[in-house]
Backbone as a ProteinNet text record, in pm:
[ID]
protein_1_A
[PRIMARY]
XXXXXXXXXXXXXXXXXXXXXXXXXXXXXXXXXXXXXXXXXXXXXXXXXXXXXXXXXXXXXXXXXXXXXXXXXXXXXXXXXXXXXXXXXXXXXXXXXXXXXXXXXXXXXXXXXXXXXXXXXX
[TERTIARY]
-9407.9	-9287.2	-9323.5	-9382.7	-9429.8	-9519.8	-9609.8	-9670.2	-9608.2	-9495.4	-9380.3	-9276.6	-9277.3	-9223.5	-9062.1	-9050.5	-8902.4	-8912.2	-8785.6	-8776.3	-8712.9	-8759.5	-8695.8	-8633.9	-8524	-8376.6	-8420.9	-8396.4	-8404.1	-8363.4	-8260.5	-8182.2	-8234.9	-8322.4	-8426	-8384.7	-8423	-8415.3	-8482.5	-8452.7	-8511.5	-8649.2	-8665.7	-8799.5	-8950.1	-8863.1	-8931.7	-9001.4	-8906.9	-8975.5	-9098	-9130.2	-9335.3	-9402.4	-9373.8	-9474.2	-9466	-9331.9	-9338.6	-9363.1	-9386.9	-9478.4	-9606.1	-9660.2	-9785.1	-9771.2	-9946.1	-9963.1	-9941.2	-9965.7	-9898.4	-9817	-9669.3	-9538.9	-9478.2	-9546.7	-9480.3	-9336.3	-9254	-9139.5	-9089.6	-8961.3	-8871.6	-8742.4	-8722.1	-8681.7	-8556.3	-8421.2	-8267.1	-8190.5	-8143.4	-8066.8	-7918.9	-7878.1	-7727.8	-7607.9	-7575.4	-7517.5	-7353.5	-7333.1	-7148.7	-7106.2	-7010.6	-6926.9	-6883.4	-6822.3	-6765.6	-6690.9	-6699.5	-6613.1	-6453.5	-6395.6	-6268.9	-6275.5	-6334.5	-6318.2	-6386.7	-6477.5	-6500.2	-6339.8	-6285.3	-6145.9	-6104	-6076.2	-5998.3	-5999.1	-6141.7	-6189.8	-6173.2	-6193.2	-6171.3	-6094.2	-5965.3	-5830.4	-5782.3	-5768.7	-5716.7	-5719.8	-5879.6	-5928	-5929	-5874.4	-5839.2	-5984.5	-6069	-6194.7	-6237.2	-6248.9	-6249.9	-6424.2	-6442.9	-6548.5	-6588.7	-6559.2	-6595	-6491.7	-6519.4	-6384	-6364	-6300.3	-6285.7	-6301.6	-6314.6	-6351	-6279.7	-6126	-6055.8	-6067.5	-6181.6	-6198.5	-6128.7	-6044.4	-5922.7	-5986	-5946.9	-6020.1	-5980.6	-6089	-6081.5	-6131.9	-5983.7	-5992.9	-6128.8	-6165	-6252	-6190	-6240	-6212.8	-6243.8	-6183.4	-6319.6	-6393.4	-6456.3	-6543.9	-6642.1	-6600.3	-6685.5	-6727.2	-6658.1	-6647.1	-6793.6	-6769.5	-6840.4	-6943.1	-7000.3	-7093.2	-7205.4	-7097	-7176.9	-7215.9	-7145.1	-7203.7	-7359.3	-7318.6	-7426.5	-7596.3	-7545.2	-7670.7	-7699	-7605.8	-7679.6	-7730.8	-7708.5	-7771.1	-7861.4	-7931	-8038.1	-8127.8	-8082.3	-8217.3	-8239.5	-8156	-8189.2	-8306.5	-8260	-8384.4	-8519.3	-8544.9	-8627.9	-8697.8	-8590.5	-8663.6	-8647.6	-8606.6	-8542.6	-8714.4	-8795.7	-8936.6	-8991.9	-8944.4	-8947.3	-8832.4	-8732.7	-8651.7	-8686.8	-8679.6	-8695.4	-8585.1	-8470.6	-8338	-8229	-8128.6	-8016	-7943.4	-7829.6	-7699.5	-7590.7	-7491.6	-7343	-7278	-7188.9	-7101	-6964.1	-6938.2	-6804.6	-6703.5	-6710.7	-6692.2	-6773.6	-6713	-6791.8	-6859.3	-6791.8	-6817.4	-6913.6	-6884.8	-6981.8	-7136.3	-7098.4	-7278.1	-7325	-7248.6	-7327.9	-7358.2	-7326.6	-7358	-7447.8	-7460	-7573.4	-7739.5	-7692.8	-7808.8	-7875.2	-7737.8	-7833.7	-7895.1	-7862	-7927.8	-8037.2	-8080.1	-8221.2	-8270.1	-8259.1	-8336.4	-8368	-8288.7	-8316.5	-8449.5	-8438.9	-8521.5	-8661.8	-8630	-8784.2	-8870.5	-8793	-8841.4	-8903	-8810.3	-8894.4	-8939.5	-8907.5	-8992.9	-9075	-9193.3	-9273.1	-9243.8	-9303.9	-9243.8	-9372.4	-9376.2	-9431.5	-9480.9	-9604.8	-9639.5	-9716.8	-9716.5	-9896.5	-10000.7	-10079.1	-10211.9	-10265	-10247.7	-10353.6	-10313.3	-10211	-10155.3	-10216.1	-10266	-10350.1	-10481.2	-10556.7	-10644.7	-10649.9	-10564.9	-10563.8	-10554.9
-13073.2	-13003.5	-12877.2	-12890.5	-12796.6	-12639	-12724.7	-12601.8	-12485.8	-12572.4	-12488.5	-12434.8	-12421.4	-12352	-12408.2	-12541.1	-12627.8	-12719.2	-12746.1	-12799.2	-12928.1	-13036.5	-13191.3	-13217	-13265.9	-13330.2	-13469.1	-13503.3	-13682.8	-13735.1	-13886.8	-13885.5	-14052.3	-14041.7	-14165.1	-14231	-14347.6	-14479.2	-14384.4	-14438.2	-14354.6	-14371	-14521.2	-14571	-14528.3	-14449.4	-14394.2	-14255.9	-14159.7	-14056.5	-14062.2	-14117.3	-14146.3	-14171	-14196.4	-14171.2	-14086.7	-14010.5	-13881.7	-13778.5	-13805.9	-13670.3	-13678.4	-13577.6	-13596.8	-13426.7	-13405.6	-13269	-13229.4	-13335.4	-13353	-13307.7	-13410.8	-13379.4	-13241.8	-13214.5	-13092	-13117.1	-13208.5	-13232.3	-13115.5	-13126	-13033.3	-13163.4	-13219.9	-13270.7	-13278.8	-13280.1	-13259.9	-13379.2	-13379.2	-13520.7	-13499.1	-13538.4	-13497.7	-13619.4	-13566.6	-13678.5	-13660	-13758.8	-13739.4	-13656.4	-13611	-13553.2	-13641.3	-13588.2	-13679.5	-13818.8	-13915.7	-14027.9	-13993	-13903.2	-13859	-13779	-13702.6	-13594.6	-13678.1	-13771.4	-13841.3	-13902	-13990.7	-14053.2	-13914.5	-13826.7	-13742.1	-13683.3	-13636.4	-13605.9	-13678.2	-13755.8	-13904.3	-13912.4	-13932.2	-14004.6	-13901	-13770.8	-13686.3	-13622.2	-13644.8	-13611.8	-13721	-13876.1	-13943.4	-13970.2	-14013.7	-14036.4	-14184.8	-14274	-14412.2	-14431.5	-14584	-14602	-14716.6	-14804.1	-14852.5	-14874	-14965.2	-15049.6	-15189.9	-15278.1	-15404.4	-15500.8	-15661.1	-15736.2	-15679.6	-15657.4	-15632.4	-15503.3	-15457.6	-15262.7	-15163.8	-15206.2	-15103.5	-15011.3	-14908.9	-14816.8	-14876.1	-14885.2	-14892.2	-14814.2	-14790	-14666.9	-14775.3	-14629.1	-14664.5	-14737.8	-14817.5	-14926.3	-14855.3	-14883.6	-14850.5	-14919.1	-15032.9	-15086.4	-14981.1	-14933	-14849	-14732.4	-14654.2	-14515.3	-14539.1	-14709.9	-14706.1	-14769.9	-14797.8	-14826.7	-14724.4	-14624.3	-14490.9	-14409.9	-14427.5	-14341.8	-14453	-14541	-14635.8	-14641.7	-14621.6	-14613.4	-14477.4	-14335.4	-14222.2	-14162.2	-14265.7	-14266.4	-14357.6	-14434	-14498.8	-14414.6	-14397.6	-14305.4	-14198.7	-14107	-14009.2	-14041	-14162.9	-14167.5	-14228.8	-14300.8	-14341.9	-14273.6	-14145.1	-14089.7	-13948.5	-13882.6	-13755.8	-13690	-13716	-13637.5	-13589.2	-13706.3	-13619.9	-13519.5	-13505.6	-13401.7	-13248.4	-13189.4	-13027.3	-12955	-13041.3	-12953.2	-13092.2	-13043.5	-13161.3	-13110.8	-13096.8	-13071.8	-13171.8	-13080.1	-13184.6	-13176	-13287.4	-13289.1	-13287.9	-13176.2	-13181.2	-13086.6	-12983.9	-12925	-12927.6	-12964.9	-12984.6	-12873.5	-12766.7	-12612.6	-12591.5	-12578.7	-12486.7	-12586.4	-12771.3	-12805.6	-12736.2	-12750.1	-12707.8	-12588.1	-12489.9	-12348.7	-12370	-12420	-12448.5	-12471.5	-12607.6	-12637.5	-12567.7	-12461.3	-12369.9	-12271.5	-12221	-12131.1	-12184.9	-12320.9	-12359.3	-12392.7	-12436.8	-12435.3	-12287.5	-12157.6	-12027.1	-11954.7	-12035.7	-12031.3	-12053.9	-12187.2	-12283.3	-12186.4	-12125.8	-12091	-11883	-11818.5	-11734.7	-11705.2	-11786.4	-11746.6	-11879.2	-11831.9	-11903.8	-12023.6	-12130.8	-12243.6	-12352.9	-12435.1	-12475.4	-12606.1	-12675.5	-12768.1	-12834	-12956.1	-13026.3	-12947.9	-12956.5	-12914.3	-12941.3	-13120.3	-13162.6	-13120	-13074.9	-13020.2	-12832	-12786.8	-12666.8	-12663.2	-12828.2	-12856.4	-12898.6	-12915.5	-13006.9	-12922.9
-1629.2	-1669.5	-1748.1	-1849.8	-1912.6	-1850.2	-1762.4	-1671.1	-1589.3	-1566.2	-1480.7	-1560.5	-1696	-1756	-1747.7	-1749.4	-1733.8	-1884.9	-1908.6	-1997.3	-1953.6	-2026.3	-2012.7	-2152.5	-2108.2	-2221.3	-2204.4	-2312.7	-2301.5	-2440	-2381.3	-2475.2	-2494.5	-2618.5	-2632.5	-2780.5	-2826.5	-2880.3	-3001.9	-3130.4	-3217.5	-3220.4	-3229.1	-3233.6	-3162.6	-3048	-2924	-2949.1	-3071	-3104.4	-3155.5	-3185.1	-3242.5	-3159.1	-3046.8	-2895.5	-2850.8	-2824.2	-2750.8	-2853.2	-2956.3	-3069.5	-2998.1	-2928.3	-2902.6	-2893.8	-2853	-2829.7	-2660.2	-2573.7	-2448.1	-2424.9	-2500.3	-2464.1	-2574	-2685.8	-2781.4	-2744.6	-2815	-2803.8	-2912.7	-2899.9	-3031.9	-3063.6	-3109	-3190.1	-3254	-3186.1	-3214.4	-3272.8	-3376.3	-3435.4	-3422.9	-3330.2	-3363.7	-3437.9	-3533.9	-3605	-3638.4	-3636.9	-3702.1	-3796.4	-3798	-3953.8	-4027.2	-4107.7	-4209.9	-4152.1	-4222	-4150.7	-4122.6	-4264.8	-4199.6	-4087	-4083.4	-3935	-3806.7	-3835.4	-3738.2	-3667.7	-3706.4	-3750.7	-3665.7	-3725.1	-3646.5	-3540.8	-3526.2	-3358.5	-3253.6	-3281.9	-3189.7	-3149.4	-3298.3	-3238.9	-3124.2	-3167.7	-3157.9	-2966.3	-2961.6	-2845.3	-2757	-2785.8	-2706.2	-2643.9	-2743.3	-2690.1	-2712.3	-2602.4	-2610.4	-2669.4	-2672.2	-2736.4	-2603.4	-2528.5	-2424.8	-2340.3	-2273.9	-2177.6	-2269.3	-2243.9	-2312.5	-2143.8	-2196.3	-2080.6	-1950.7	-1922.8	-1861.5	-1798.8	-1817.1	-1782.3	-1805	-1933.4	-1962.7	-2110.5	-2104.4	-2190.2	-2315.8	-2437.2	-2577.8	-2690.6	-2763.1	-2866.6	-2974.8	-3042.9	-3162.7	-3232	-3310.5	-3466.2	-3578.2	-3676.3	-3780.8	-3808	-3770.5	-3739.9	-3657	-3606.1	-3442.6	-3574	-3612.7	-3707.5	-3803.5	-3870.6	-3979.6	-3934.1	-3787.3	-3772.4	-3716.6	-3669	-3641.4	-3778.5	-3859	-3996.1	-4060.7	-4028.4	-4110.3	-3954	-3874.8	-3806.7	-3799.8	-3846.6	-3824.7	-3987.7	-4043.5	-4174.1	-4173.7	-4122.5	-4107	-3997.5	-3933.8	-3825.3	-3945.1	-4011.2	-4059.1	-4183.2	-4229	-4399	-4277.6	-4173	-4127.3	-4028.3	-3992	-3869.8	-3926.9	-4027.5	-4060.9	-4016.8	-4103.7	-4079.8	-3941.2	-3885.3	-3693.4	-3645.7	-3723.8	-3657.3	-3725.9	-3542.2	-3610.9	-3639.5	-3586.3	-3600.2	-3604.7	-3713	-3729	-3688.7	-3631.1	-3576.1	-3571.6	-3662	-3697.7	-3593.7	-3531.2	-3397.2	-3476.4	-3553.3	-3588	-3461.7	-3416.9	-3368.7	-3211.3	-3125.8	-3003.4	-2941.1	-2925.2	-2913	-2999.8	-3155	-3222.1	-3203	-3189.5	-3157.9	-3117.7	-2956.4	-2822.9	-2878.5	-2891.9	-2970.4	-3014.6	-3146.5	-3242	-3129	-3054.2	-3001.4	-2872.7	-2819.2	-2750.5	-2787.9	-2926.3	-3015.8	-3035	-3058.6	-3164.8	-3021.1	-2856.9	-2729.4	-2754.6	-2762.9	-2728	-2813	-2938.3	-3059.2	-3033.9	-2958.6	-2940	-2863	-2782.7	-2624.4	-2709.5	-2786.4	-2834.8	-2965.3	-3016.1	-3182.5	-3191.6	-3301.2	-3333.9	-3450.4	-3449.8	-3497.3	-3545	-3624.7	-3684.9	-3553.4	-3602.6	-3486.5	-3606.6	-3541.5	-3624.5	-3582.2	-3701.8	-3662.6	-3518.2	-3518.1	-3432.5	-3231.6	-3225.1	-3146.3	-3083.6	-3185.2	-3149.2	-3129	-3113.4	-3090.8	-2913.9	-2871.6	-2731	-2632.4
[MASK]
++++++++++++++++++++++++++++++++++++++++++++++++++++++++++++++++++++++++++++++++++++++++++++++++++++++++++++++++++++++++++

């Protein structure tokens, strides 16, 4: 991928980022995490954005159960995984992410940027 000058997206397990840190893959590193629990609450409701199907295959709105389990696991990746991310990005605004994160792809691709050492060895 890399040779050919293409980029690969991949949308991986947190646990998974400490393998693909290598000098191989030179990953870049995107955390995208919730807003506030109120604006979470509100994006949602608002945008009519379900959270699965239920047994019956009929669409199901978020809980707050659902809300506060997304704040409590994107606050756990962050104290356990924060040191692997090169870039955080808030999903408050769906537009301005995507914005955000094609700015910091546009970034990767021409300005210079910090790496591990052991990565300018390989």
């Amino acid at each position: 991928v890399l040779s050919k000058n293409k980029v690969c997206l991949l949308d991986v397990q947190p646990h998974t980022i400490k393998h693909l840190r290598t000098a191989e893959m030179k990953p870049f590193v995107v955390f995208v995490k919730p807003p506030t629990i109120d604006r979470l609450r509100e994006t949602r409701k608002s945008a009519k954005i379900i959270s699965s199907k239920d047994d019956k295959g009929s669409a199901k709105s978020f809980t707050e159960e659902d809300f506060q389990d997304m704040m409590n696991t994107a606050q756990t990746m962050e104290s356990q995984y924060g040191y692997l991310f090169d870039k955080v990005i808030v999903n408050d605004d769906l537009s301005t992410a995507f914005n955000e994160l094609l700015l910091a792809l546009k970034e990767v691709e021409t300005q210079t940027h910090w790496v591990p050492v052991c990565w300018t060895h390989s």
